[in-house]
PDBQT receptor file of N, H, CA, C and O in Angstrom, charges set to zero:
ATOM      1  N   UNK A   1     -13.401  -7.495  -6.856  1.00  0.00    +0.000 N 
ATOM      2  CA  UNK A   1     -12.594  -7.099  -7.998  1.00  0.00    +0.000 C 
ATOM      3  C   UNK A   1     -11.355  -7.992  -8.083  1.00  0.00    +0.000 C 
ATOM      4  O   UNK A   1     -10.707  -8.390  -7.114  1.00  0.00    +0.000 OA
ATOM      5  N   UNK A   2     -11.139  -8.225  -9.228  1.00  0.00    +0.000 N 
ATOM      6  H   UNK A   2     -11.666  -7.902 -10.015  1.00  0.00    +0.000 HD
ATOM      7  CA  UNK A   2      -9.914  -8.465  -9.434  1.00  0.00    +0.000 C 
ATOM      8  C   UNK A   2      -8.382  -7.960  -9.449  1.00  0.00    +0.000 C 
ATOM      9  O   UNK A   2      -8.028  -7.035 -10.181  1.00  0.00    +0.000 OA
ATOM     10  N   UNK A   3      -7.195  -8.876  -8.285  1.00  0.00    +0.000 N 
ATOM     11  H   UNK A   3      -7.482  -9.627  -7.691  1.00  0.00    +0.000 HD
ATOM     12  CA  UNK A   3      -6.125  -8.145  -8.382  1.00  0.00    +0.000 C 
ATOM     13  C   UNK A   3      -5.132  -7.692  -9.567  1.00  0.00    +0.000 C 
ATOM     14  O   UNK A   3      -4.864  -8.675 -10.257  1.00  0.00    +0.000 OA
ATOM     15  N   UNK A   4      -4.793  -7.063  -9.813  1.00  0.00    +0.000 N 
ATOM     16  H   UNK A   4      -5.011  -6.264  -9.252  1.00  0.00    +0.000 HD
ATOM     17  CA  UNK A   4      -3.594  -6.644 -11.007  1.00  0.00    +0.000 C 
ATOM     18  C   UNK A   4      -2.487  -7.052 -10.569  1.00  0.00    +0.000 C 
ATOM     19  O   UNK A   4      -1.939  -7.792 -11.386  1.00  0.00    +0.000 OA
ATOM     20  N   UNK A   5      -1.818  -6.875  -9.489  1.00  0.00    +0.000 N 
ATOM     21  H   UNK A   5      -2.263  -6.274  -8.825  1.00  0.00    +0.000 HD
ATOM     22  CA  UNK A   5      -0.379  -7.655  -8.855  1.00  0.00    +0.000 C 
ATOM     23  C   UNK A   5      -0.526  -7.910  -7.427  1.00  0.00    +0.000 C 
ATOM     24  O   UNK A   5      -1.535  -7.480  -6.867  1.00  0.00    +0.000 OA
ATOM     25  N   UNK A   6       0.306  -8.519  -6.802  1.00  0.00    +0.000 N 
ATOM     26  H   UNK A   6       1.126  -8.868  -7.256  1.00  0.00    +0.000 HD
ATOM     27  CA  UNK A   6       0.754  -8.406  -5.480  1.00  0.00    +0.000 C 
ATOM     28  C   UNK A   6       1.402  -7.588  -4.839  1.00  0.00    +0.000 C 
ATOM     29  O   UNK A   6       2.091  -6.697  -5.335  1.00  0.00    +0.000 OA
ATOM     30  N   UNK A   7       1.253  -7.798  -3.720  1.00  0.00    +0.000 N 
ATOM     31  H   UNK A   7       0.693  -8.521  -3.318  1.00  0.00    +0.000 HD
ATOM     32  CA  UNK A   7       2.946  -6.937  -3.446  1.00  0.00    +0.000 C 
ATOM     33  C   UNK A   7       3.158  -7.787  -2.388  1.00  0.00    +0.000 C 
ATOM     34  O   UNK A   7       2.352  -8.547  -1.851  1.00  0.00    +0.000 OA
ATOM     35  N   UNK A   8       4.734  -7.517  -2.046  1.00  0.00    +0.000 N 
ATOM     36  H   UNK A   8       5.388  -6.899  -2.482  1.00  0.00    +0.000 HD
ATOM     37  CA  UNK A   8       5.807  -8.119  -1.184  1.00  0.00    +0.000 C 
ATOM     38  C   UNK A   8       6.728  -7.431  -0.376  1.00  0.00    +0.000 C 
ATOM     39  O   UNK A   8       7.785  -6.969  -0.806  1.00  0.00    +0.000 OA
ATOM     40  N   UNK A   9       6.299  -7.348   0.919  1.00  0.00    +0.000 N 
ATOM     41  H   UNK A   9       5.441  -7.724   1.268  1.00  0.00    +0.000 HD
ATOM     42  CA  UNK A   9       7.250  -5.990   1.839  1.00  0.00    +0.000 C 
ATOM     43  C   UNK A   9       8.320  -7.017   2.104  1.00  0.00    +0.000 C 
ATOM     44  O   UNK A   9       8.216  -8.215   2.368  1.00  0.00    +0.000 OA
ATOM     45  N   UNK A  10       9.387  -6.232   1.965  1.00  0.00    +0.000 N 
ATOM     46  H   UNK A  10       9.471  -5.258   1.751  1.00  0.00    +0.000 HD
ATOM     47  CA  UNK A  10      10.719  -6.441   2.682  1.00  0.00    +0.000 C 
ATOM     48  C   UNK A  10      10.572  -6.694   4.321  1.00  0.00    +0.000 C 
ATOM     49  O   UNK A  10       9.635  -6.142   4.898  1.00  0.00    +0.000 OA
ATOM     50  N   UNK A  11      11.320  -7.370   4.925  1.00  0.00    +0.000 N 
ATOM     51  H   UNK A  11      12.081  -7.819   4.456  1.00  0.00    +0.000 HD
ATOM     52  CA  UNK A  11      11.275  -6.639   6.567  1.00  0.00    +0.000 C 
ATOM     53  C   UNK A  11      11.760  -5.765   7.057  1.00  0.00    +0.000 C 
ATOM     54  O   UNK A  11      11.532  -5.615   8.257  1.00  0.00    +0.000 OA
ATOM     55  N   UNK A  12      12.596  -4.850   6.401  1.00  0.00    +0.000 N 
ATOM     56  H   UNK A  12      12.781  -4.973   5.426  1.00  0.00    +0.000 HD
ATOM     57  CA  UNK A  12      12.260  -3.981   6.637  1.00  0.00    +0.000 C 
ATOM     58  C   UNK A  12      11.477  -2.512   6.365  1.00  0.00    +0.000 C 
ATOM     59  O   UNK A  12      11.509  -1.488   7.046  1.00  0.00    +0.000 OA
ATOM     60  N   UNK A  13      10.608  -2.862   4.839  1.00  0.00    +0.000 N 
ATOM     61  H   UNK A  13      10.582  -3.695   4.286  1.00  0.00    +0.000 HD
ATOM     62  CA  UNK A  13       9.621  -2.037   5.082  1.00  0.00    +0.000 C 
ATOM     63  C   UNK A  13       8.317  -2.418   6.013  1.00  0.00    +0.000 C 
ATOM     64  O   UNK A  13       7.429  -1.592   6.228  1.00  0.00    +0.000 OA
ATOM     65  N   UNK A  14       8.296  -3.703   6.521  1.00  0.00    +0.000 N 
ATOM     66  H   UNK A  14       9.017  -4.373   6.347  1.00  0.00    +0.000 HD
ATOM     67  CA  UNK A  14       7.294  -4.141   7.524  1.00  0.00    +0.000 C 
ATOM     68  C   UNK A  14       7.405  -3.474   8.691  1.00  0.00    +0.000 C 
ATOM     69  O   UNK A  14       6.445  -3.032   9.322  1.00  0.00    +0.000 OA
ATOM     70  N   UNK A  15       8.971  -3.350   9.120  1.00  0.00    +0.000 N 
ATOM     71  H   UNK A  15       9.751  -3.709   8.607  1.00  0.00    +0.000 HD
ATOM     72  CA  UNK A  15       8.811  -2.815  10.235  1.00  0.00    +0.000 C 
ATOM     73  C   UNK A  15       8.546  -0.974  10.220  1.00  0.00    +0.000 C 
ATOM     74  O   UNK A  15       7.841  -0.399  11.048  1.00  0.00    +0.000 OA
ATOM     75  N   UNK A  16       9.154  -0.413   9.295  1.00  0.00    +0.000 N 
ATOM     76  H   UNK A  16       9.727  -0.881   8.622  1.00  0.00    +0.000 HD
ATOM     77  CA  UNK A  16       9.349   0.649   9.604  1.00  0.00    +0.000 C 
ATOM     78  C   UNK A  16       7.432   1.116   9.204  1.00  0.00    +0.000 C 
ATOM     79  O   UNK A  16       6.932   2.003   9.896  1.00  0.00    +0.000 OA
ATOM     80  N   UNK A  17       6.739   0.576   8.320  1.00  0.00    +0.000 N 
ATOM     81  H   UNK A  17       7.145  -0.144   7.758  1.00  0.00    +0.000 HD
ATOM     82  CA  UNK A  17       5.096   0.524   8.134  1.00  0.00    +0.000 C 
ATOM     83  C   UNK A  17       4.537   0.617   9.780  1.00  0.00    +0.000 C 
ATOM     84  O   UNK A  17       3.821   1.511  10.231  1.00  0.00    +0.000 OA
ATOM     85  N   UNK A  18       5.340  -1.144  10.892  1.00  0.00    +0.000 N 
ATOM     86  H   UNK A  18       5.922  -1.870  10.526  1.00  0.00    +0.000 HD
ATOM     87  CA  UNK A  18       4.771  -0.814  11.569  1.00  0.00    +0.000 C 
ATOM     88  C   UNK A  18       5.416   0.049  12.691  1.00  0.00    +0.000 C 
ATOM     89  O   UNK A  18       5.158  -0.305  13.842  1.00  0.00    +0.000 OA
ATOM     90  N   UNK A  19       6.086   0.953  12.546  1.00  0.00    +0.000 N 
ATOM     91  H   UNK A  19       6.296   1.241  11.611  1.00  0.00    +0.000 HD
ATOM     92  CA  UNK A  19       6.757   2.199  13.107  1.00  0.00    +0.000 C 
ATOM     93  C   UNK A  19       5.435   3.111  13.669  1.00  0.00    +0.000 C 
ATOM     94  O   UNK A  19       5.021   3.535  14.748  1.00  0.00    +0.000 OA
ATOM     95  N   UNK A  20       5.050   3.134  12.263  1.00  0.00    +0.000 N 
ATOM     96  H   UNK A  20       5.386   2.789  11.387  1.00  0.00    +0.000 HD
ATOM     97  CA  UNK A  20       4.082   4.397  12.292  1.00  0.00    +0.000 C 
ATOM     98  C   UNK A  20       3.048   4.508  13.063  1.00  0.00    +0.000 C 
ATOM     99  O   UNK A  20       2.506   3.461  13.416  1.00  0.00    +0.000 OA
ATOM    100  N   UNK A  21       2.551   5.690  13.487  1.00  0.00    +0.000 N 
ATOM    101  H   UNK A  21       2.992   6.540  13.200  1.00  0.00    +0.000 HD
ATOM    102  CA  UNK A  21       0.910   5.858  13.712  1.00  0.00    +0.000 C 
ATOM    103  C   UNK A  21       0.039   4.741  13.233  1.00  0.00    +0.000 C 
ATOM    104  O   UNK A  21       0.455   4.224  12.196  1.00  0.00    +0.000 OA
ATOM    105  N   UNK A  22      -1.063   4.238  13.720  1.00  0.00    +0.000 N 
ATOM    106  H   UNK A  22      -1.402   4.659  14.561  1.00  0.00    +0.000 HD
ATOM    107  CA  UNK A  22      -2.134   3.359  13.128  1.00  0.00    +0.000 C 
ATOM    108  C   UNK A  22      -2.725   3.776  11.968  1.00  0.00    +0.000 C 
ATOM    109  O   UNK A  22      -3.047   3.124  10.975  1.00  0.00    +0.000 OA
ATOM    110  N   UNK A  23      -2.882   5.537  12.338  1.00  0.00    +0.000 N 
ATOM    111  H   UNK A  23      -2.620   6.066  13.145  1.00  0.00    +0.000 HD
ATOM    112  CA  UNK A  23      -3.660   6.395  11.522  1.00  0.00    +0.000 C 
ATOM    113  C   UNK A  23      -3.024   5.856   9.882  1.00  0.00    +0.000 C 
ATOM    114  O   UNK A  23      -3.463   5.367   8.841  1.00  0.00    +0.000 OA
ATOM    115  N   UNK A  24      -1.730   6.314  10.462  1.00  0.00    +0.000 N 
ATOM    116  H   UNK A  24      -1.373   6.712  11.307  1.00  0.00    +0.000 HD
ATOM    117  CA  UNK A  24      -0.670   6.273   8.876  1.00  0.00    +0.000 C 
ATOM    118  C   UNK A  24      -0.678   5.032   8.280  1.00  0.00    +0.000 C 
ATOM    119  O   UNK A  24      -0.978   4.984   7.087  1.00  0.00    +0.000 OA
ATOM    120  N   UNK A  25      -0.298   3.597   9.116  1.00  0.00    +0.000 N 
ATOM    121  H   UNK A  25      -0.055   3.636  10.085  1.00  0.00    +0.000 HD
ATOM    122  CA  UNK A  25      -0.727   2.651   8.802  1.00  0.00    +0.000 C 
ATOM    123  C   UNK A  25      -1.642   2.489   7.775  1.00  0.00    +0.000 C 
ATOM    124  O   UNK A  25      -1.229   2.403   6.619  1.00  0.00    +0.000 OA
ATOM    125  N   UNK A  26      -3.352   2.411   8.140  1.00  0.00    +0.000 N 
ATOM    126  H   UNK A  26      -3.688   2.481   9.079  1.00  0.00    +0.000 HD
ATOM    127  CA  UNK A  26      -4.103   2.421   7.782  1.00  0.00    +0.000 C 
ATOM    128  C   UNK A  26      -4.461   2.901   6.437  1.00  0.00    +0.000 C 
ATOM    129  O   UNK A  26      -5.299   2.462   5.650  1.00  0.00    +0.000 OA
ATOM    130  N   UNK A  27      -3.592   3.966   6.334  1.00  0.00    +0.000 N 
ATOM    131  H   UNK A  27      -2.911   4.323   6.974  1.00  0.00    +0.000 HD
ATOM    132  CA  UNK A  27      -3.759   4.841   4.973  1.00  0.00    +0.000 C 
ATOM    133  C   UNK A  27      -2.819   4.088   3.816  1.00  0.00    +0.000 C 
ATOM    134  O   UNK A  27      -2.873   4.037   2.588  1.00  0.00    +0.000 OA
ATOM    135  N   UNK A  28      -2.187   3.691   4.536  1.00  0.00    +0.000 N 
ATOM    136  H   UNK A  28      -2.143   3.732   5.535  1.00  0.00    +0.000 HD
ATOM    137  CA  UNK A  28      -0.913   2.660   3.684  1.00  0.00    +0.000 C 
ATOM    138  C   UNK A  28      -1.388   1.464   2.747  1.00  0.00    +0.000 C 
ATOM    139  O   UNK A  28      -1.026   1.123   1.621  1.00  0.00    +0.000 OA
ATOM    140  N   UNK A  29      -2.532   0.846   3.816  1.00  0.00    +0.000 N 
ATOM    141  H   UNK A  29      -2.826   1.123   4.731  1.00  0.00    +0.000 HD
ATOM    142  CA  UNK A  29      -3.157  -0.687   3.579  1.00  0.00    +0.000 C 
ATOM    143  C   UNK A  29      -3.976   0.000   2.670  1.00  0.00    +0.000 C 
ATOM    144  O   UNK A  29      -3.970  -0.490   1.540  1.00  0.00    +0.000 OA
ATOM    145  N   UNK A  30      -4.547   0.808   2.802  1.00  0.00    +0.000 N 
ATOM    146  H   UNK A  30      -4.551   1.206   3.720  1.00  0.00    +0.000 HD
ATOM    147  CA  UNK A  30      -5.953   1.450   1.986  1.00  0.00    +0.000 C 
ATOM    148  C   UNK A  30      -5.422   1.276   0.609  1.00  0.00    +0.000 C 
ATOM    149  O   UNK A  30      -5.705   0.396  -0.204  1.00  0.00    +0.000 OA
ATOM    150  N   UNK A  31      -4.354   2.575   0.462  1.00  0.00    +0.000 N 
ATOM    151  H   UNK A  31      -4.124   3.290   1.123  1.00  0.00    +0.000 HD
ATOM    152  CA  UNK A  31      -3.819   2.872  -0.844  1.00  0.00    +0.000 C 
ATOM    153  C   UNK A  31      -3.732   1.745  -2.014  1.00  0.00    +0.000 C 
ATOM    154  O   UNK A  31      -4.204   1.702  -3.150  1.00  0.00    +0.000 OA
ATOM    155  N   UNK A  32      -2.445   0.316  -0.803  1.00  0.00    +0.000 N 
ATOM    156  H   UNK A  32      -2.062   0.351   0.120  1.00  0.00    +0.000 HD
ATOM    157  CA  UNK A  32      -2.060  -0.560  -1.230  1.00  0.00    +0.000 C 
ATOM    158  C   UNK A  32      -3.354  -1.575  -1.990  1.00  0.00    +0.000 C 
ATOM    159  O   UNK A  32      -3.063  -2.196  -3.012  1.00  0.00    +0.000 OA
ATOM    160  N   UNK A  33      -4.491  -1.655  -1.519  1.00  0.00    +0.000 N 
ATOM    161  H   UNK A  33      -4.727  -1.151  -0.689  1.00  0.00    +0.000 HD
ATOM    162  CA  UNK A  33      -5.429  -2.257  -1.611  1.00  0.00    +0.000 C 
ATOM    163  C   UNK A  33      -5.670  -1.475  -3.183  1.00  0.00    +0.000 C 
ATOM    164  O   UNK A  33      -5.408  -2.056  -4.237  1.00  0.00    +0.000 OA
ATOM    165  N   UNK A  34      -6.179  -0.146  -3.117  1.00  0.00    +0.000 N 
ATOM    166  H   UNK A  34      -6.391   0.326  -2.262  1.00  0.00    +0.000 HD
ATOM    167  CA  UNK A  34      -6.870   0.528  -3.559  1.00  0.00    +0.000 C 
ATOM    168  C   UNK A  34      -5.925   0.140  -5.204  1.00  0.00    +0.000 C 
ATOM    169  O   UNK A  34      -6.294  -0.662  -6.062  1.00  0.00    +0.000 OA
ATOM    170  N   UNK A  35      -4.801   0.907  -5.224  1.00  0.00    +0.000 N 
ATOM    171  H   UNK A  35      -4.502   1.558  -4.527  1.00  0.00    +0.000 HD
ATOM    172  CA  UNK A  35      -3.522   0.691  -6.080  1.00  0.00    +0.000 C 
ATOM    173  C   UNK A  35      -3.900  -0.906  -6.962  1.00  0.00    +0.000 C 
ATOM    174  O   UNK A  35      -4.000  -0.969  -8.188  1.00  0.00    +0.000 OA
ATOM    175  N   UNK A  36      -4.048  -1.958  -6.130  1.00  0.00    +0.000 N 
ATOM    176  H   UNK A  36      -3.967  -1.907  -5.135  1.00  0.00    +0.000 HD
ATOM    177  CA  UNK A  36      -4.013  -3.472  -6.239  1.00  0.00    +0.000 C 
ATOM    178  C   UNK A  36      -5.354  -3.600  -7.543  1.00  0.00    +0.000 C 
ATOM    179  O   UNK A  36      -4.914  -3.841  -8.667  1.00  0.00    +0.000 OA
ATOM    180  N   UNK A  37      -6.569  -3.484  -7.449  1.00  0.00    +0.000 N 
ATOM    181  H   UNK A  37      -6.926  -3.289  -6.536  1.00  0.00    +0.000 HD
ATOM    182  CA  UNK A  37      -7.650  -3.344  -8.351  1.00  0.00    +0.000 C 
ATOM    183  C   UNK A  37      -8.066  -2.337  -9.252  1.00  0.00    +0.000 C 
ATOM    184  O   UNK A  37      -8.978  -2.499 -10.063  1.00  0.00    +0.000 OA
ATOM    185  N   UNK A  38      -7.190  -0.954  -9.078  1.00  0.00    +0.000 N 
ATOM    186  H   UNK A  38      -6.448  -0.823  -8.420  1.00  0.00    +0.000 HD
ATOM    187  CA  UNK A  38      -8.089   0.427 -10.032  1.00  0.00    +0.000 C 
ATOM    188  C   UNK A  38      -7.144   0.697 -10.430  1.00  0.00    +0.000 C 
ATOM    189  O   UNK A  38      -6.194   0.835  -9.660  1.00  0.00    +0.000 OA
ATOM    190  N   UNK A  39      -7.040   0.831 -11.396  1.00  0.00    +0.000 N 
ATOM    191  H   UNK A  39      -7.811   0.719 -12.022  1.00  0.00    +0.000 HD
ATOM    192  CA  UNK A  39      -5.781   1.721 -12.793  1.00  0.00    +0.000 C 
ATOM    193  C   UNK A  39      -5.796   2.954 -12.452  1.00  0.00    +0.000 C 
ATOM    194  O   UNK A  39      -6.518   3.676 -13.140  1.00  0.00    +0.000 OA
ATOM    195  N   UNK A  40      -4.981   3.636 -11.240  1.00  0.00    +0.000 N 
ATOM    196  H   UNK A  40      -4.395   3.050 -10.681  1.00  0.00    +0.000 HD
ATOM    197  CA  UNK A  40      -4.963   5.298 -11.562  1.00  0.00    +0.000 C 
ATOM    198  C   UNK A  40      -3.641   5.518 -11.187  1.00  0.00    +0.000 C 
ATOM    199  O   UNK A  40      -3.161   5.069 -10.146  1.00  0.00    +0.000 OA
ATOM    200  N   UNK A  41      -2.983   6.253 -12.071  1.00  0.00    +0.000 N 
ATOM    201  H   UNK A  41      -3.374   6.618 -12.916  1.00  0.00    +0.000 HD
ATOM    202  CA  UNK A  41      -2.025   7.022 -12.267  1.00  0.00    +0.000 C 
ATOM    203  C   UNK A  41      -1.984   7.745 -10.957  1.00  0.00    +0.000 C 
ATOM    204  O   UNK A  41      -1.656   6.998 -10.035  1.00  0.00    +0.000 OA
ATOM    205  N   UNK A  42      -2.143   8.572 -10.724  1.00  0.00    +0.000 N 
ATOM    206  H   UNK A  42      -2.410   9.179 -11.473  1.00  0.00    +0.000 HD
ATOM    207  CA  UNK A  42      -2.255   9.645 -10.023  1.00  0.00    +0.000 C 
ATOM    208  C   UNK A  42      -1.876   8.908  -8.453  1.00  0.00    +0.000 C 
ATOM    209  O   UNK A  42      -0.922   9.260  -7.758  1.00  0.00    +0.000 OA
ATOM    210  N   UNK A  43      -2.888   7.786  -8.083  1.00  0.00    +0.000 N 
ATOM    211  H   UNK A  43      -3.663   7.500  -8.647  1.00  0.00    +0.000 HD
ATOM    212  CA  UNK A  43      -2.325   7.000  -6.904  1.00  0.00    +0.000 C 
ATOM    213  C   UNK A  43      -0.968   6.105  -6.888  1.00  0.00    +0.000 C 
ATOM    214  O   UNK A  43      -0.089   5.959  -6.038  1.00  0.00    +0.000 OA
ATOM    215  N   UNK A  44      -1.171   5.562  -8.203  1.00  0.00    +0.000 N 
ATOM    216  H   UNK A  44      -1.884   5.681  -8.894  1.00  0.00    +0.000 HD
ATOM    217  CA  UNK A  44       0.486   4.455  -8.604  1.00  0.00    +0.000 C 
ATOM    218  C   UNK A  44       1.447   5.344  -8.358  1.00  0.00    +0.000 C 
ATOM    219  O   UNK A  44       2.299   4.834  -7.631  1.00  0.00    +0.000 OA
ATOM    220  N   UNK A  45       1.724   6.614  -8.684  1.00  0.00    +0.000 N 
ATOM    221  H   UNK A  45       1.032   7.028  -9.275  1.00  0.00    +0.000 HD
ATOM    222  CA  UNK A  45       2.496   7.979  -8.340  1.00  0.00    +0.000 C 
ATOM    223  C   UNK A  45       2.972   8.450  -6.959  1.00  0.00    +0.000 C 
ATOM    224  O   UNK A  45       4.023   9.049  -6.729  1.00  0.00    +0.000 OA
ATOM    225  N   UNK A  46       2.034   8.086  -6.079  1.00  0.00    +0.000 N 
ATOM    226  H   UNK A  46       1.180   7.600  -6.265  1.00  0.00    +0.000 HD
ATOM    227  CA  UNK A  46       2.443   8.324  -5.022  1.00  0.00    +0.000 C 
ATOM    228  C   UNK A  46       2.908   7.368  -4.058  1.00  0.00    +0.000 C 
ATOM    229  O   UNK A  46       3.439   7.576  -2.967  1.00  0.00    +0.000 OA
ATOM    230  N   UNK A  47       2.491   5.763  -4.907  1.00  0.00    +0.000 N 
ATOM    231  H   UNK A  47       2.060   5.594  -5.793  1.00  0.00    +0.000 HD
ATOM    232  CA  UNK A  47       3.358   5.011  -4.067  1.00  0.00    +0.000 C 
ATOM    233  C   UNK A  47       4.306   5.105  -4.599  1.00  0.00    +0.000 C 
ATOM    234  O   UNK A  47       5.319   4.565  -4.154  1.00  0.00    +0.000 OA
TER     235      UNK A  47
């Protein structure tokens, strides 16, 4: 699929991302990914 934007972490949202649990991590990259190719409201919302 094709991306809609990028994104660009600060360092310090890099670090405090890698603060977290892996678990949480993981759910982060997902979203971010997910967010990146599919038009939904509902997810853009919660980032």
């Amino acid at each position: 699929m094709d991306k809609k934007f990028d994104v660009f972490f600060t360092d310090e949202a890099k670090a405090f991302i890698l603060s977290l649990d892996i678990k949480l991590q993981n759910k982060i990259a997902y979203n971010i990914q997910k967010s990146r190719e599919i038009n939904d409201p509902k997810l853009l919302k919660k980032l």
